[in-house]
N, C-alpha and C positions, 0 to 999 in steps of 0.2 A: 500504347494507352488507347482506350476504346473515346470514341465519338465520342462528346455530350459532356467531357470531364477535362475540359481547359487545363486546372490544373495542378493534372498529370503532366509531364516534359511527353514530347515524342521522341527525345534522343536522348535521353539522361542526363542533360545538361549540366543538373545539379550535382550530379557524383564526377564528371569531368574537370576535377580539379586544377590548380596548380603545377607546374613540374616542380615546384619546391615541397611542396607535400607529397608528391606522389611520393620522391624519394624520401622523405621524413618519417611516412608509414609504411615502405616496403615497396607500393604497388606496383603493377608493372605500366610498363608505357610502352603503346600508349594504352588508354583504359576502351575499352569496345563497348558498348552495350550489345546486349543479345536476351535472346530468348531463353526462359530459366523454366522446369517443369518442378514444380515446390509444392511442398507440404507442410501448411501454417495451421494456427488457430484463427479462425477466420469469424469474428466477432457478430453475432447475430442481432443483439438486444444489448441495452447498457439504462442503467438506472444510476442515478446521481442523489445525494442524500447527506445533510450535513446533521451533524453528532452535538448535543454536549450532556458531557458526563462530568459527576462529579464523586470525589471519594475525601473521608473523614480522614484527616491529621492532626494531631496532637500540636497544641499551642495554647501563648500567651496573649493576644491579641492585643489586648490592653496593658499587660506587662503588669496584673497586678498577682496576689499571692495565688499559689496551689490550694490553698488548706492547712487543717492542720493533723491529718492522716498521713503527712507524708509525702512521697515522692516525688518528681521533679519535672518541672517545664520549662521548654526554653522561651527564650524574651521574643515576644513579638512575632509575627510572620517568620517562616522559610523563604527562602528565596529560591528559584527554581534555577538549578545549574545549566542542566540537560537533559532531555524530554528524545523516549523514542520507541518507534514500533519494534515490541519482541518480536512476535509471531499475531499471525490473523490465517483464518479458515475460513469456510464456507460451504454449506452443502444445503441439498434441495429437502424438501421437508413432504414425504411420504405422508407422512399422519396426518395432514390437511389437506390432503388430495392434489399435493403436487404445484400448491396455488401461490405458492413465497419460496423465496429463500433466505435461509439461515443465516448470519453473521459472526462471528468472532472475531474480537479483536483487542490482541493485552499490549500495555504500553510498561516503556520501565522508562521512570522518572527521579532524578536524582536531584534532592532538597540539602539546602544548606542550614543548619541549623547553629543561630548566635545564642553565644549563653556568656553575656559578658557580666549580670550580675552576677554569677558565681566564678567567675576567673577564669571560665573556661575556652577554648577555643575550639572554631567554628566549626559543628559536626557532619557529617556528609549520609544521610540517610535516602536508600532506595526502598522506593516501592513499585509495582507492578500492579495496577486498576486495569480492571479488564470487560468491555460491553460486549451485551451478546445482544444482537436485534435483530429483526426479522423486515425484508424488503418485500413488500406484497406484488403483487402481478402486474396491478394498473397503475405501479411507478415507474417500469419497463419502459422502453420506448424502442422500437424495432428498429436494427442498423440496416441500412442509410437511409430508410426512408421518411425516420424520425413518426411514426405511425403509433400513436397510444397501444397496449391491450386493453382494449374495451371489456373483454368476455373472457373468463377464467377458461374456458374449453379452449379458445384460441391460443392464450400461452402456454397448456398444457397440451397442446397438439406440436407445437414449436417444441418445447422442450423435447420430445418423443428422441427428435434429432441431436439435441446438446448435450456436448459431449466433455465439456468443463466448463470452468469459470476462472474471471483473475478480478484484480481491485488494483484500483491506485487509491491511495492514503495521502493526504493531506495534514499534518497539524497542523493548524490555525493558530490556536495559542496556546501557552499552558500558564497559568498562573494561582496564586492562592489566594484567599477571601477570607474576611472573617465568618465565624457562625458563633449561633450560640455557644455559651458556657465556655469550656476548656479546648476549645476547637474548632480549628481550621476548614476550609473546604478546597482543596486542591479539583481548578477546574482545566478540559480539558476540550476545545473546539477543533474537530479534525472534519473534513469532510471524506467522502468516498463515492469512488465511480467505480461501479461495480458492471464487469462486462461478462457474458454468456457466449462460450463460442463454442464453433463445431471444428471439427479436423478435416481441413478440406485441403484438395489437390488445385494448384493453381497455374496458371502459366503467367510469368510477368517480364516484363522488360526491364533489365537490371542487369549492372557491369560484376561480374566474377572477377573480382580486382589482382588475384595470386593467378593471373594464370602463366604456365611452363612456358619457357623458351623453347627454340627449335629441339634442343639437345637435351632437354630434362623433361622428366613425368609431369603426374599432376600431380599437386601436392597432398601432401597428408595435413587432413586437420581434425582436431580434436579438442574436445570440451572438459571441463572440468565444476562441479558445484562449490562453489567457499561454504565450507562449512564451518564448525570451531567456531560455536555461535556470530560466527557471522553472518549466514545467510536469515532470511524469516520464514521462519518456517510452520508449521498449521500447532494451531494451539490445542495439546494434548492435555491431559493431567497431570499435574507433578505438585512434590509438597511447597512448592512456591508459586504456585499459579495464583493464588487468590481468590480461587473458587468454593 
């Protein structure tokens, strides 16, 4: 670890675990720290920005009639089950000269629905509300030195270099409200910290925890992505997007 950055450990200290963990996650013993030659996203800029969106749901608020046209509502608020991020994207925006970036981000939220004056029992309806916003330049803030963009030239000279982006997501909360008439407003507070990296080559000090005994190789290791809507993946078109 370089000068000036307390901390950093100068011996890994923190990855020198236990011998009961070492053995509990495989690693070998003992653990070394050493010199690693790596190739990371190496985070440049990060802008921070909290959300709230709202979208129309059908209800009774007050539990009194529908009309006399017909159809049916249920009694009172839904109740929010479970709340969660489908998919989110992002990219830089050419047609403004380069000066924001883009947002996307759809959520799928699962409402409970009572309908006990009609005898019915409780229904489970999803939806998928989805914000698209736009992070301008001088909400940036240059990593580590935490330095504004003052001057759209300055973060479009930066970018020149950046070579992605990622987000971390927050929901805050999700809950319903009443609104006018025959409905609901399903609200949704999420915040987002949105970071801009480059693909850089690094050297760091850090324990290679599998490493071979006298008499075996190096190991093979290998990745794999969860898919099978499991993972979140960039939000394209589809007849259920909501767009």
């Amino acid at each position: 670890a370089a000068e000036g950055f307390p901390w950093h450990s100068r011996n890994c200290d923190e990855c020198n675990l236990s011998a009961v963990n070492r053995q509990r996650f495989g690693y070998s013993s003992p653990l070394v720290c050493a010199c690693h030659d790596i190739v990371v996203d190496d985070v440049r800029a990060v802008a921070v920005t909290t959300k709230t969106i709202y979208d129309c749901v059908p209800c009774r608020a007050d539990i009194t009639n529908t009309g006399c046209r017909g159809g049916f509502l249920p009694d009172g608020l839904p109740s929010v089950v479970n709340a969660r991020v489908s998919c989110a994207s992002e990219f830089i925006t050419p047609n403004d000269q380069c000066n924001s970036i883009k947002n996307k981000v759809e959520f799928e939220v699962v409402l409970s629905y009572q309908s006990q004056s009609h005898g019915c029992p409780p229904t489970l309806v999803v939806i998928k509300p989805r914000d698209e916003f736009v992070i301008p330049y001088n909400d940036f803030y240059r990593f580590p030195s935490g330095n504004r963009y003052l001057t759209q030239r300055a973060f479009r000279e930066d970018l020149k270099v950046i070579d992605g982006s990622s987000k971390v997501i927050f929901i805050n909360s999700v809950d319903v409200i009443p609104a006018a008439g025959s409905n609901c407003q399903l609200r949704i507070v999420y915040r987002v910290i949105d970071k801009l990296w480059k693909k850089e080559n690094l050297l760091v000090s850090a324990i290679k925890p599998y490493t071979p005994a006298a008499n075996q190789e190096e190991n093979i290791t290998l990745t794999e992505t969860f898919n099978a809507d499991h993972s979140v993946g960039q939000c394209t078109a589809s007849p259920c997007s909501g767009a």
